[in-house]
N, C-alpha and C positions, 0 to 999 in steps of 0.2 A: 583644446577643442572639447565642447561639453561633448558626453554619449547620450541618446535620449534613452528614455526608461523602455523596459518590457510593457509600461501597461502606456505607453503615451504608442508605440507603434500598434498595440491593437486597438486602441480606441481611433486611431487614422483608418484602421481596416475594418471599422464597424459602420465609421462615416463612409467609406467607398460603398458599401456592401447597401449601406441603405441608400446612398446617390443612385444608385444602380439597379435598385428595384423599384425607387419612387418614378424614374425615371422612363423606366424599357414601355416599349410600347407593343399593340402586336406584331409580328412577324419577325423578321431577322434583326437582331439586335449585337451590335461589338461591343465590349469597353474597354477601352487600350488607357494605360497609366502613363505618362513621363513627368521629369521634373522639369522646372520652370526653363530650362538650359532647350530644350527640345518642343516642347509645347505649350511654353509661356506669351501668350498673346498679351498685347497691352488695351489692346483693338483691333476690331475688325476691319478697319479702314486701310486696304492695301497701301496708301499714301503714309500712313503714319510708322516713321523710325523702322524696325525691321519687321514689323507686322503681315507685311506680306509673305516672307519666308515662312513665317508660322502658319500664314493658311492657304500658302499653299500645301504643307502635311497633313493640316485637316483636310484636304480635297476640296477647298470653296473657290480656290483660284486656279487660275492657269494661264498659258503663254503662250505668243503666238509659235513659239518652237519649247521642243521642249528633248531633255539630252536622254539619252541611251547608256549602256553601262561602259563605253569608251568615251563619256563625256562629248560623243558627236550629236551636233544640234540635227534633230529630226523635226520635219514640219508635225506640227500640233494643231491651232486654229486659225492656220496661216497653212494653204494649201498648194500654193508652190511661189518662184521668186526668182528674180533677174538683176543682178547686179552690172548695169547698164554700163558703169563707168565707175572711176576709184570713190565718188562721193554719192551717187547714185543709187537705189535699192527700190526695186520695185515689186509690192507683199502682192499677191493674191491670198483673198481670206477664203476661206471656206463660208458657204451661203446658206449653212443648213444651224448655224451658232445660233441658240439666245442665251441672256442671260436671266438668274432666278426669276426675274420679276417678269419674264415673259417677252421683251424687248427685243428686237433684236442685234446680234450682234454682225456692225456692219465699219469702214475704214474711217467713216465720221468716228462712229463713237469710242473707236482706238484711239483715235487722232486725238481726241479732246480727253478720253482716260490717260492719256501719256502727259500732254500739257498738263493737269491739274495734279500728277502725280510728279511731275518737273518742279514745280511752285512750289509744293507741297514738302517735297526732302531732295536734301541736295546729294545724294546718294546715287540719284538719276544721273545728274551732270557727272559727276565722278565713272558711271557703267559705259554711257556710250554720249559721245556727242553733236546732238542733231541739233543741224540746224534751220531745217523746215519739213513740212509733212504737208503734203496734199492730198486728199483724200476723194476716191470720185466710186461710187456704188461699194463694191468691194477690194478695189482694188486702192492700196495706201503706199505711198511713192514718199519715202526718207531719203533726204538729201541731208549728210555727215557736213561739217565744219572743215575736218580731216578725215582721210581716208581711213576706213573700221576696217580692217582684214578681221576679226572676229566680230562682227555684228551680230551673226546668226547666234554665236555662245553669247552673246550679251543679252541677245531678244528673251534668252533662258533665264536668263535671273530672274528672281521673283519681285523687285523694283520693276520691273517689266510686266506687271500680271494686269490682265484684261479685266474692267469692270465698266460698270455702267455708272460715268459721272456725269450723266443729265438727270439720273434719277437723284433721291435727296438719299443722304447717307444715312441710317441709323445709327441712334446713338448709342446701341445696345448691340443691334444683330448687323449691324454696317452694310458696307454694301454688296448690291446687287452684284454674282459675277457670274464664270460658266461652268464652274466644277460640278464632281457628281450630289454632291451634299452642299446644302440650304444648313446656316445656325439657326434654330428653334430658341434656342438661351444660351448667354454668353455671360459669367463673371468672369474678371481679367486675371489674369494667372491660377484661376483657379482651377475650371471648368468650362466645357462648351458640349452642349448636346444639339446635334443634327439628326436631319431627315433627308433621304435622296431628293437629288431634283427628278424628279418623273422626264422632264422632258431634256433631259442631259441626250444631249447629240452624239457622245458615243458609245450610247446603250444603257438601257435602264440599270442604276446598280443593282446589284446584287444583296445587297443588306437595307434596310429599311430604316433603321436607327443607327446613331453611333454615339457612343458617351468619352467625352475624352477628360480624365482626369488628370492634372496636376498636381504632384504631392513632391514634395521636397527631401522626402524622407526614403532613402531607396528601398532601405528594409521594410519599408510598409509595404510600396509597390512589390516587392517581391513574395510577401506573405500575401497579399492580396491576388498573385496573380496562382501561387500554390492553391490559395484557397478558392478558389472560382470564383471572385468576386472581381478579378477584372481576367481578359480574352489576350491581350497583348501586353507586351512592356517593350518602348522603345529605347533607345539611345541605353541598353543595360551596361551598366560600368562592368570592369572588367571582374570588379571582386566579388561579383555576383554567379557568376558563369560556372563555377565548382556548382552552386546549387540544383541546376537546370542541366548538366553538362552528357548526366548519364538517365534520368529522368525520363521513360519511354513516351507519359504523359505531355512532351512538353518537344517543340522543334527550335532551334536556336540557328541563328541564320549571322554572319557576319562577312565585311565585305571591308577593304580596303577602301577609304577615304582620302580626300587632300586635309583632312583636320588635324589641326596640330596646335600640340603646347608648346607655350611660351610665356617669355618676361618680355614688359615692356617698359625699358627705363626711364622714367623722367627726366630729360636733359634741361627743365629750370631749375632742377634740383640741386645746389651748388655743389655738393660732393660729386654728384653723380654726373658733372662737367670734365670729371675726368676721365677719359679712356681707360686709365688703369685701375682707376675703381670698378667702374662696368665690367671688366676681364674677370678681374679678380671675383667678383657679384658670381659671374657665370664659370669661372671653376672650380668656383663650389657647388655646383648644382652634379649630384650623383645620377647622370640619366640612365645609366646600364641599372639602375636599381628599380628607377622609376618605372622603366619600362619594362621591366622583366617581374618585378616581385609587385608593384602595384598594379602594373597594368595587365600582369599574369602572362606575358606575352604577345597581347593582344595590344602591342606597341612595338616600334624600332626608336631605339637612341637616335637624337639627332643634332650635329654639330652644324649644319649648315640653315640653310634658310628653308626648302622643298623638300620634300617627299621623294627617295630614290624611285618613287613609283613611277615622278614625272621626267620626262626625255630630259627634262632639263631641269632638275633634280640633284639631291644625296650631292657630298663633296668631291668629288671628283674632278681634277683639277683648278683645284680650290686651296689659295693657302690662308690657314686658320690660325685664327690668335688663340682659339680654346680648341682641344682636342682631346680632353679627359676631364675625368673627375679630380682637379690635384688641389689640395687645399694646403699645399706647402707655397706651388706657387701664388695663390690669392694671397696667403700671406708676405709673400716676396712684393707679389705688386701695390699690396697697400699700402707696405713700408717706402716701396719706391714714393709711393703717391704724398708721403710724408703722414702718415698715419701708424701711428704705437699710442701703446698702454700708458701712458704718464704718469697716473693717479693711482694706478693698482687692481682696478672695478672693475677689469676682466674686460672691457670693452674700448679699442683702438679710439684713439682722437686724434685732432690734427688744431690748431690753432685753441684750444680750450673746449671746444665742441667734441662731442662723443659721436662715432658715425651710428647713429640709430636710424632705422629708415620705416616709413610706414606704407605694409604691403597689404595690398589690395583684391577680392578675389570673387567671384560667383560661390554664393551661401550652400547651393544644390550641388554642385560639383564634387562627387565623393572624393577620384583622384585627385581633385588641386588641395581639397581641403585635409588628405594626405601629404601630397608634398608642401603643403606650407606648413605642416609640422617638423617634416623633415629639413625645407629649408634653414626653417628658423633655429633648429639643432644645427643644423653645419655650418652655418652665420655665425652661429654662437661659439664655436670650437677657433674660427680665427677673430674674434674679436669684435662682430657687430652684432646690434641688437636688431632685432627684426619684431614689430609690431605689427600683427596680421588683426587685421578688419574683412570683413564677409558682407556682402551685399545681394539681395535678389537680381537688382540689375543695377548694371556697372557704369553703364553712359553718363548719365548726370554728375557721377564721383569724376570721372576722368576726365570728362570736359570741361571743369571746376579747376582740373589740376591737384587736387588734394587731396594728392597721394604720390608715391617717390618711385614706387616698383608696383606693376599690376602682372597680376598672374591670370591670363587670356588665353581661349579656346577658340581659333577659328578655323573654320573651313576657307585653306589658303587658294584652290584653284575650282569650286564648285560650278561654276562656267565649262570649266575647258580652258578659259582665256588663260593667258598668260599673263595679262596685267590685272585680271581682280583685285589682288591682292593689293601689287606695287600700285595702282590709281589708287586707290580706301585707304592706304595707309604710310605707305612711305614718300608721300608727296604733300610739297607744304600746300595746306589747306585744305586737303583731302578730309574725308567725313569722318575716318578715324587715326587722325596723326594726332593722338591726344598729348605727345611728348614732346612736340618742336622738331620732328626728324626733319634737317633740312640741308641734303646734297648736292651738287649744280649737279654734280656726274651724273646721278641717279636720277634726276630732271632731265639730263639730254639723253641720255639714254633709254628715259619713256620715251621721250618724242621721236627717237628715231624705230620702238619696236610701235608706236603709232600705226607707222605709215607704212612697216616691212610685213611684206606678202609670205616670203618665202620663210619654210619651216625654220631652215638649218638657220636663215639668219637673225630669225626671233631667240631661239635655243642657244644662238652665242650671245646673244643681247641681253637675255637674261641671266648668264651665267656671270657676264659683265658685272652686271647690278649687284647679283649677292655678293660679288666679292666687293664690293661696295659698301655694302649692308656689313658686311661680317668686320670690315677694315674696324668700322666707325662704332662696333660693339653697339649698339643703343638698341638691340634686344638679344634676348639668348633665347631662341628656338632647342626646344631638350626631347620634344617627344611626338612622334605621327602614329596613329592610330586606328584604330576599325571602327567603324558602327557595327554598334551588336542590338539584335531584336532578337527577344526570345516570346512564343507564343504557345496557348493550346492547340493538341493539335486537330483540334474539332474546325481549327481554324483553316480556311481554302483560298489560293487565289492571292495569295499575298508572296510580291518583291520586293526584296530589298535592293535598296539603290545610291551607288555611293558618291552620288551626289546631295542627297541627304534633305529633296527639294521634295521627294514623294512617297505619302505613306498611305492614306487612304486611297483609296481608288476605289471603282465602279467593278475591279474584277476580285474584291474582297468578299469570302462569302464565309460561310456559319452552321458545320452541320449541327442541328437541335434537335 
C-alpha cells in the first residue's frame, strides 16, 4: 500500500480550508469532513442505489418512523398507526409536513414516492413487501403480500425516505424532500454545501450553512479538523482516536453499532467451491489483532455472524468450524482440499493451478486497507497469493463477479429488523448476494421469521440461520465495531446515533 506524502495531505487541507471560506455564508456555519465510506453520495435521488442512506446524514431526507438509540421505530412524519390485521397497516401522517419546494406533504405523495422508488431499486422489494397502498387525505393504508411484524423498523430505512416524486428531480441538487437542510451544490463524492429549510416542520435549524466535505485521506480530515478548517469528522477510524483522545479542544463521542467486518467469498470461484478452502481462508484471518491493535479496541473479535450486542447475536450456542486464529489448521485443510507446493514458489496448487485469489476492498477504508496488508502476509505464510485491488465503490466490481474475496463493511441490523441483513444478502437474488449464496434452509427459515410475531421465536429462528451461515463458510465475519465522531467543542446539540442513519439535524448548533 502506497503512504501519501507530508505535502500531498496539506495541500488536501489548503483545498478544505479554501472550500470552506469560498463557501460560508453569513450566520451559523458547520463543516464536517468524512470519507467517501460515510458521506459518499453518488446522487441526490433518494431512488438511486444507496443514496438515500447518505442523505439522510446530510439531513435532506427523512422517514415516516424513524429509530431511537434501542433501534425502537418512533413515529417521525407519520403521526400515529393501526395495524388492523396481519397484512393491514393504517399510517396517519402528520398535516403540518412540506417538502423543500413548498408542496406539501400528504398520503398521495408517499404513495407515489414509494411506487417510483419500487421501480427504481430493488432494494425496496428486498426491505419490506407491499402489495398495495391506498391513500385518502393523510391517511395511507399498506396492505403486505405477507405478514411484516417489523414494518415499523423497515418504514426506518432510508430506501423508505419521503420525497416529492411529482416534482421533476434535479439533476444536480435532486430532489425535493422534508429534512432540516435544502443542497445549494452538490459534486458527487466529493462535496455538498446546504442551507436550512426555513419551513422545516420541526423547527427552524439552528445553523444556517453546512459544508460537508469528502476526502479520502483520513490524515487530511484529521489535520484539517485540528486545524479549524473543518467543525466535525464522522465515521473517525479507530487509529485516529490517540490524537483527539486527551485533547480539551476537541469531544469524541462513540457508540456501539450493528457494523461489522467481513469477507465475502466468491462461490463461482472454483477453488473457493470448496468448504475447506473457505475455513482454511478464515483461519487465517487474526481477529483478536484486528480488533484490538488496529481497531485500538474500538472493535470485538467476531467468529459468528451478529454482534453479541443483539439478543440474538455473538456465538453462543453455536457450533463453529473457525474459532481462532490457527494458520496450522488452514494449512491442514488445504492440504485436505488437495492443495501443496509442487513447484517450489512458495505458493500451494492443486491440479497445475497456483491458488491466487484476487481481493477486493473500499480505497477510504483505513482499517480494511490495513488488514488486507495483513491478510495478504498470513495468505502468504500458508501458501496463497493474495492480490488486493482498492475501489471508491465496490458495487459494480462485485456485480460483474470479478473478484474471488471482497473485504465489506456493513451495518448488519440498522433497522432493528432481524432480517435486514439475511433479505440484502443471503438470499438468492437479494440486491447484495453478489457470491451465489444459495441455501433452501436459509430460504425457509426467512419465510418462516416473515410471518413470526413473537420475539423469542424470531431470536431462535435467527440463531437457526447463522448456524447455517457459519456450516456453509461462504463469509467470515472477524470484526463489529463503534462509530466514532469526534468534534470542536464550540460545536452544541449534536447526537450520536448507532444506527448510523443520522448526523445533521435541526438541533446542531455553533458557538462563533
Amino acid at each position: 500500500m502506497k503512504k501519501r506524502t507530508v505535502a500531498a495531505i496539506l495541500s488536501l487541507v489548503v483545498v478544505l480550508s479554501a472550500g470552506s471560506a469560498a463557501c460560508a455564508e453569513e450566520g451559523k456555519h458547520l463543516t464536517a469532513g468524512a470519507t467517501t465510506g460515510f458521506f459518499g453520495a453518488e446522487s441526490l435521488d433518494p431512488a438511486y442505489n444507496w443514496d438515500s442512506w447518505i442523505m439522510s446524514i446530510y439531513g435532506i431526507t427523512e422517514n415516516l418512523f424513524r429509530l431511537n438509540n434501542n433501534f425502537e421505530p418512533q413515529p417521525w412524519l407519520c403521526e400515529s398507526w393501526e395495524n388492523t390485521d396481519d397484512l393491514t397497516w393504517v399510517l396517519t401522517l402528520r398535516d403540518d409536513v412540506t417538502f423543500s419546494n413548498g408542496n406539501k406533504m400528504t398520503a398521495d405523495t408517499v404513495k407515489k414516492c414509494f411506487e417510483r422508488t419500487a421501480e427504481q431499486n430493488a432494494r425496496f422489494a428486498d426491505t419490506v413487501s407491499i402489495d398495495s397502498m391506498e391513500a385518502d387525505g393523510q391517511t395511507l393504508t399498506i396492505k403486505t403480500s405477507i405478514p411484516e411484524p417489523t414494518l415499523l423498523n423497515d418504514l426506518c430505512d432510508p430506501i423508505m425516505a419521503v420525497y416529492d416524486a411529482e416534482a421533476p428531480i434535479d439533476e444536480e441538487l435532486g430532489a425535493s424532500c422534508t429534512g432540516p437542510f435544502i443542497a445549494t451544490a452538490f459534486e458527487a463524492m466529493t462535496e455538498v454545501q446546504l442551507k436550512k429549510y426555513e419551513g422545516y416542520w420541526g423547527g427552524e435549524p439552528k445553523l444556517d450553512t453546512v459544508e460537508l466535505k469528502i476526502v479520502d485521506d483520513q490524515d487530511a480530515l484529521n489535520m484539517a479538523l485540528q486545524n479549524g478548517e473543518l467543525d466535525l469528522v464522522a465515521q473517525l477510524p479507530a487509529a485516529g482516536t490517540d490524537l483527539f483522545a486527551d485533547d480539551d479542544n476537541f469531544v469524541m463521542d462513540s457508540v456501539t453499532s450493528t457494523r461489522t467486518s467481513f469477507l465475502m467469498y466468491n462461490l463461482n470461484t472454483p477453488a473457493l467451491q470448496d468448504v475447506r478452502v473457505r475455513n482454511a481462508l478464515s483461519c487465517a484471518i487474526d481477529r483478536e489483532s484486528f480488533a484490538n491493535v488496529v481497531f485500538k479496541g474500538f472493535a470485538d473479535p467476531s467468529y459468528g455472524v451478529y454482534s453479541a450486542a443483539l439478543p440474538y447475536g455473538g456465538t453462543d450456542g453455536l457450533e463453529l468450524a473457525v474459532d481462532s486464529f490457527d494458520p496450522e489448521k488452514s494449512s491442514e485443510l488445504l492440504k485436505e482440499a488437495g492443495y501443496e507446493d509442487t513447484d517450489g514458489n512458495g505458493i500451494v496448487d492443486k491440479d497445475g493451478e497456483d491458488l491466487s485469489l484476487r481481493f477486493v476492498t473500499y480505497s477510504y477504508n483505513t482499517e480494511f486497507l490495513q488488514f488486507a496488508d495483513m491478510y495478504q502476509a498470513q495468505l502468504a505464510e500458508i501458501g496463497v497469493d493474495l492480490q488486493v485491488e482498492t475501489y471508491d465503490v465496490l458495487d459494480d466490481t462485485m456485480a460483474s463477479g470479478e473478484y474471488d474475496i471482497a473485504g465489506l463493511n456493513y451495518a448488519m441490523a440498522p433497522t432493528g429488523s432481524e432480517a435486514y441483513f439475511l433479505n440484502m444478502v443471503f438470499l438468492p437474488g437479494a440486491s447484495n448476494n453478489y457470491n451465489g449464496y444459495d441455501n433452501a434452509k436459509v430460504d425457509e427459515i426467512a419465510e418462516k421469521l416473515a410471518t413470526a410475531y413473537e420475539k423469542d421465536e424470531r431470536n431462535d429462528l435467527m440463531k437457526q440461520m447463522e448456524q447455517e451461515v457459519l456450516n456453509d463458510g461462504a463469509y467470515a465475519f472477524f470484526a463489529n465495531q463503534k462509530l466514532i465522531c469526534v468534534y470542536n467543542k464550540k460545536v452544541t446539540g449534536f447526537e450520536i446515533n448507532p444506527t448510523e442513519y443520522y448526523l445533521i439535524t435541526n438541533t446542531i448548533d455553533i458557538d462563533e
